[in-house]
GUSE-565292 format. One line per field, with one value per atom (N, C-alpha, C, O): y negated, z, x; residue in three letters. Coordinates in steps of 0.05 Angstrom, whole numbers. Layout:
# GUSE-565292
y Y	... $
z Z	... $
x X	... $
rest ALA	... $
This chain:
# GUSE-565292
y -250	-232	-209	-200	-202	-176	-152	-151	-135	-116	-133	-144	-136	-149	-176	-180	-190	-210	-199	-205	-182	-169	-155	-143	-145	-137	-149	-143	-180	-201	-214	-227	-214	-230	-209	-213	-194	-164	-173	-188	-165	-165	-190	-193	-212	-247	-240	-235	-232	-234	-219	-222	-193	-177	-188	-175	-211	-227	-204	-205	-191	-173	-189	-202	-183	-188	-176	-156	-177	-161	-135	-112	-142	-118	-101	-76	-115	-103	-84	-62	-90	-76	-52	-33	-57	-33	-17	7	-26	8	20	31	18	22	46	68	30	53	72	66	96	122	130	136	130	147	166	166	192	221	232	252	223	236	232	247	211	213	181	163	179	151	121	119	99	84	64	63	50	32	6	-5	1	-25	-53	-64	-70	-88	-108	-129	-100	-115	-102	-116	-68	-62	-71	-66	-87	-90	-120	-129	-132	-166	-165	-187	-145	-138	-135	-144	-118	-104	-142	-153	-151	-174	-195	-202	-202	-219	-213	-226	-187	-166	-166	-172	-161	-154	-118	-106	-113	-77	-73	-93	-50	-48	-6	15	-10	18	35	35	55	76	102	121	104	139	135	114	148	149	145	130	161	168	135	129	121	90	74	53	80	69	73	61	99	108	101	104	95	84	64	66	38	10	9	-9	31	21	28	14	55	57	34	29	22	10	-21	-28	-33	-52	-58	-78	-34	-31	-36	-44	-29	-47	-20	-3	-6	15	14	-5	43	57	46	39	47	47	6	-6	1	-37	-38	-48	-26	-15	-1	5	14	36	8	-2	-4	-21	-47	-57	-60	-73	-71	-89	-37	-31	-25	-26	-18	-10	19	28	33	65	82	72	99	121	149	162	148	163	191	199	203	230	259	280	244	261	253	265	240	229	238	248	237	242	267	273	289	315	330	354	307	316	306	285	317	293	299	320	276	278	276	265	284	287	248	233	243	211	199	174	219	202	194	171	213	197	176	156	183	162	132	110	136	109	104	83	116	121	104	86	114	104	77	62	71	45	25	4	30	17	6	-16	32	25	7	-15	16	1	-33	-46	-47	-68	-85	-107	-69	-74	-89	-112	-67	-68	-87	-96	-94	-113	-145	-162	-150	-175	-179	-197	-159	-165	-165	-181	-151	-148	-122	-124 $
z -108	-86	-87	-108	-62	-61	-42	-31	-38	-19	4	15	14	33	47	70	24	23	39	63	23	36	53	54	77	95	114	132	114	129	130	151	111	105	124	138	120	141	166	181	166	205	211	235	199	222	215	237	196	207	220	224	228	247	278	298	276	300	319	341	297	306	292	271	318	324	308	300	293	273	293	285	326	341	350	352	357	359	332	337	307	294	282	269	291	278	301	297	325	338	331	348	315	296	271	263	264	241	246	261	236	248	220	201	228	198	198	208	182	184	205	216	213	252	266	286	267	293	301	304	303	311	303	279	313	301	287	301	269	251	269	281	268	270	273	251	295	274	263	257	259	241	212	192	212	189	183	159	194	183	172	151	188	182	159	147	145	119	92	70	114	83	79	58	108	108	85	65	87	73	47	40	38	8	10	-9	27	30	28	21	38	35	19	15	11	10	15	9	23	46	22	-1	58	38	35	22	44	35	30	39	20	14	46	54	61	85	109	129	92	106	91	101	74	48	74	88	65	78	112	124	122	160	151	153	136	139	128	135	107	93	121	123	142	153	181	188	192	212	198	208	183	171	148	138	148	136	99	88	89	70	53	64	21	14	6	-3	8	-6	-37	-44	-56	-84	-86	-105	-70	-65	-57	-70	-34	-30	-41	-30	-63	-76	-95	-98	-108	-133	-129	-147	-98	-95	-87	-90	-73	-70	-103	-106	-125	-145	-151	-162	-138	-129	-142	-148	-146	-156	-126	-117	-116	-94	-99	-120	-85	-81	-103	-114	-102	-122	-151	-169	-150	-183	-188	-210	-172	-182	-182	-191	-175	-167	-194	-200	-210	-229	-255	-264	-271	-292	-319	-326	-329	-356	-369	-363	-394	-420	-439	-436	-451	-456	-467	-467	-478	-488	-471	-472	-448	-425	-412	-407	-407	-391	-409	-398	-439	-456	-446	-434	-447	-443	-412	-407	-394	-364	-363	-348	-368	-379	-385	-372	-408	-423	-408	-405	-402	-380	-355	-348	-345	-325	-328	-307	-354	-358	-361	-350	-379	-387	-354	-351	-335	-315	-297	-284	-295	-285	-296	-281	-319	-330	-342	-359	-334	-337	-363	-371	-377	-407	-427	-449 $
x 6	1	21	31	27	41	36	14	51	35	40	21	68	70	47	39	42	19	-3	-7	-17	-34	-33	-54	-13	-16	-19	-34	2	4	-22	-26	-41	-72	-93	-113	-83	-103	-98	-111	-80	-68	-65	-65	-61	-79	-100	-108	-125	-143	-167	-192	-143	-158	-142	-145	-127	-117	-82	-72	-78	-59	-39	-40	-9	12	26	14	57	68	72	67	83	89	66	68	41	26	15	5	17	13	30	21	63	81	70	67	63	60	29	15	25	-7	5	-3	24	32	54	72	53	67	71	56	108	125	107	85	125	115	132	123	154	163	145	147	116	101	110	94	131	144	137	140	129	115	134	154	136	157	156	137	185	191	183	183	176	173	181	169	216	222	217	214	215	209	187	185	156	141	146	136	162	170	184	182	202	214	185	180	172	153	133	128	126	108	129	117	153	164	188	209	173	178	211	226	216	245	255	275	231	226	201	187	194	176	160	172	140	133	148	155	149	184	161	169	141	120	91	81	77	47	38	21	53	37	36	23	62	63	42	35	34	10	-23	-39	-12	-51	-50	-71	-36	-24	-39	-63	-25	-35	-65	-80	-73	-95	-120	-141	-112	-128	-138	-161	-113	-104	-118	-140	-111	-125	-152	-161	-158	-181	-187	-207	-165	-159	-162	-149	-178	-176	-157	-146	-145	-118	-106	-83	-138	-123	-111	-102	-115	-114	-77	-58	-77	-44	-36	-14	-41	-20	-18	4	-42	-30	-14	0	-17	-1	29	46	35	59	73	97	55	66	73	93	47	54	33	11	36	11	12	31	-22	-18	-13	-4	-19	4	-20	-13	-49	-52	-57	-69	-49	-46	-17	-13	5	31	32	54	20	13	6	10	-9	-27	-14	-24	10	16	-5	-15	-7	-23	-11	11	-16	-12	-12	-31	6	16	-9	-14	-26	-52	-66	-74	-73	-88	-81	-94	-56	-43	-46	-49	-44	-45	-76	-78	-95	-129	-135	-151	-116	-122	-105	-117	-93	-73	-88	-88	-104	-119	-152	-162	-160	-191	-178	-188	-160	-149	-139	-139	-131	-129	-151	-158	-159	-190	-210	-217	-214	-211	-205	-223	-184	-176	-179	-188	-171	-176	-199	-201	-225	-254	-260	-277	-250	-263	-267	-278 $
rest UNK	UNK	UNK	UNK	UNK	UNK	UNK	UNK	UNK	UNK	UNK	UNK	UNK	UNK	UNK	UNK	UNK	UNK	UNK	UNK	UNK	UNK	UNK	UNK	UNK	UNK	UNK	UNK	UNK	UNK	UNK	UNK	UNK	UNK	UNK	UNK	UNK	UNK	UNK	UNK	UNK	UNK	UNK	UNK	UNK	UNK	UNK	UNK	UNK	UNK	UNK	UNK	UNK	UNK	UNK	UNK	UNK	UNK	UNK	UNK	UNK	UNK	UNK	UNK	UNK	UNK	UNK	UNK	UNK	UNK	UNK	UNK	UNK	UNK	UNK	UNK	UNK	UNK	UNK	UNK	UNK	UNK	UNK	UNK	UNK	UNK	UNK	UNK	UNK	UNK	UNK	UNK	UNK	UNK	UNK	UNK	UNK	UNK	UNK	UNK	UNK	UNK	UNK	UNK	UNK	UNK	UNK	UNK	UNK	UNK	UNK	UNK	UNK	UNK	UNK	UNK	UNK	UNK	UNK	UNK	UNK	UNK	UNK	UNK	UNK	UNK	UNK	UNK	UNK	UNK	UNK	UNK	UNK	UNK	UNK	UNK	UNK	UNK	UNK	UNK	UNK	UNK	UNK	UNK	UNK	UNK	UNK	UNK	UNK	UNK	UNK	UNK	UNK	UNK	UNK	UNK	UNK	UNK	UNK	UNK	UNK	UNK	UNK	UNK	UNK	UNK	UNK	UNK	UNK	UNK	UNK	UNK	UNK	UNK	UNK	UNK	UNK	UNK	UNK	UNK	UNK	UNK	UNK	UNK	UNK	UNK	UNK	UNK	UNK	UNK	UNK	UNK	UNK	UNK	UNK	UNK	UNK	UNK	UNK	UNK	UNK	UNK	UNK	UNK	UNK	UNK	UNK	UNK	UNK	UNK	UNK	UNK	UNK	UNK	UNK	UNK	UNK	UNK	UNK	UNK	UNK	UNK	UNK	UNK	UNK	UNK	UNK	UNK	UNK	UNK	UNK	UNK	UNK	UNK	UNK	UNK	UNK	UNK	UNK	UNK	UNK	UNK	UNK	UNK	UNK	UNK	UNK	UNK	UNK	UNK	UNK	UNK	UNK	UNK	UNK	UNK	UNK	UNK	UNK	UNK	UNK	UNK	UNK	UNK	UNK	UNK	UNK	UNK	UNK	UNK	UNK	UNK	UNK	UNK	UNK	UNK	UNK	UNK	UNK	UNK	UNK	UNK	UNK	UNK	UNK	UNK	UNK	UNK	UNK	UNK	UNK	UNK	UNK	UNK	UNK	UNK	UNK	UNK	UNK	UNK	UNK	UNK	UNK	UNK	UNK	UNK	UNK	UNK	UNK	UNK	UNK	UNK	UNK	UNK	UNK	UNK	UNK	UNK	UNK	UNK	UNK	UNK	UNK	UNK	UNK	UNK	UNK	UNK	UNK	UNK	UNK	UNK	UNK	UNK	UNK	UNK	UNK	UNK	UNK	UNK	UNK	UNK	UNK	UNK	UNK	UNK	UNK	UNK	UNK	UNK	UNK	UNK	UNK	UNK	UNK	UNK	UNK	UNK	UNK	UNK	UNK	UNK	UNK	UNK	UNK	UNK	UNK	UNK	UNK	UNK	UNK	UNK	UNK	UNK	UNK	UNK	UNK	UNK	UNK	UNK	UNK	UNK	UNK	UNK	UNK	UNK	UNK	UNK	UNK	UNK	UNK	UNK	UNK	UNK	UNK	UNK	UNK	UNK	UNK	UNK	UNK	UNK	UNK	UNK	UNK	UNK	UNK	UNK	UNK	UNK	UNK	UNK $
C-alpha cells in the first residue's frame, strides 16, 4: 500500500473522477490541484507537497488524517511542533510497532 494507493481506493469508491476530485482539493493559495498532480500522487510519482494537502484529501474522502500522514510518511503539523526528547520518541516508536504488528 501507499498513500497514493489509498487515495485512488477512496475516490473509485466514492465513484469520483481523478478531475472531479483535484477540484475538491485546495493548495494553501485557495486554488485547487491539478489533475495531473493528483494522477502523479495516485501513481507515487509525487507525493502530497503540505499537511494542508494531507488534511484536503483526508476530509474530501473521508479517510482519517493519522491513516494519510502514515501512509504519506509524515508526522502532522502538531507533532512536528512538539519535539521530544530521544527517549520518548524510542517509547512512541516502540508502542507504535507494537501497535501495528498486533503484539
Amino acid at each position: 500500500m501507499s498513500f497514493g494507493r489509498v487515495v485512488a481506493e477512496a475516490r473509485k469508491k466514492l465513484g469520483l473522477s481523478q478531475k472531479e476530485l483535484a477540484t475538491k482539493i485546495f493548495k494553501e493559495d485557495g486554488e485547487p490541484i491539478s489533475p495531473q498532480y493528483l494522477n502523479d500522487i495516485e501513481h507515487d510519482r509525487r507525493s502530497p507537497s503540505s499537511d494542508h494537502i494531507i488534511e484536503q484529501f483526508s476530509k474530501v474522502l473521508g479517510i482519517k488524517p493519522e491513516v494519510l500522514y502514515y501512509w504519506a510518511g509524515k508526522f502532522p503539523k502538531d507533532i512536528k511542533e512538539n519535539p521530544a526528547d530521544e527517549a520518548k520518541v524510542v517509547r512512541a516508536y516502540t508502542a507504535f510497532r507494537k501497535a501495528i504488528k498486533g503484539k
